[in-house]
N, C-alpha and C positions, 0 to 999 in steps of 0.2 A: 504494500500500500504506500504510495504517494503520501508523505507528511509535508512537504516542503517544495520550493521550489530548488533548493539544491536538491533534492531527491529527484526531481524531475530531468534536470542537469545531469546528474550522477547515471540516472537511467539511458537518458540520451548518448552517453559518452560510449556508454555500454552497449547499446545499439551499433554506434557508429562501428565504434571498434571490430563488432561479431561479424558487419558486413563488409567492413574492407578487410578481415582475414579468411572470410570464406570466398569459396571460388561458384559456387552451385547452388540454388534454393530449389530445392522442392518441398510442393505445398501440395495439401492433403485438405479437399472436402471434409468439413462432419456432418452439413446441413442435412436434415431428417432424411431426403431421398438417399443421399450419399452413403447416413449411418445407418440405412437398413440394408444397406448390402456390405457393411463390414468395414466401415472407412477409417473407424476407429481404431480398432485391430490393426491394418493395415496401417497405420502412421505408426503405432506402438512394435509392429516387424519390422517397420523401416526403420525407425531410432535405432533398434537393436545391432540392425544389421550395418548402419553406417558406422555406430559404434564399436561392434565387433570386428571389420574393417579397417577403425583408426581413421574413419576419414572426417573426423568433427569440423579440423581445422577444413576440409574441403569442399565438402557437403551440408547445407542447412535444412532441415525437416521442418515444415513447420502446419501450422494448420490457415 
């Protein structure tokens, strides 16, 4: 949670940062159509798997 506006700061930097060290975004549906066919699951293999991989700094998952 957001207390401050250095928090908001602090958070933004943290953004910044995740995107000029990663090389790749992939995003993942959960919206109701998406999560009745398992879209959830599916972002939660992927995490796994780019983790498993090593590839954090290269790959970004996100929803």
């Amino acid at each position: 949670m957001l207390d401050s506006l250095e928090d908001l700061k602090k958070l933004a930097l943290e953004k910044r940062d995740l995107k000029r060290n990663s090389h790749e975004e992939l995003r993942v549906c959960i919206g109701s159509s998406c999560a009745s066919l398992n879209s959830e699951e599916f972002l939660k293999n992927l995490k796994k798997e780019v983790s498993n991989n090593n590839l954090e700094k290269d790959v970004k998952s996100k929803v």
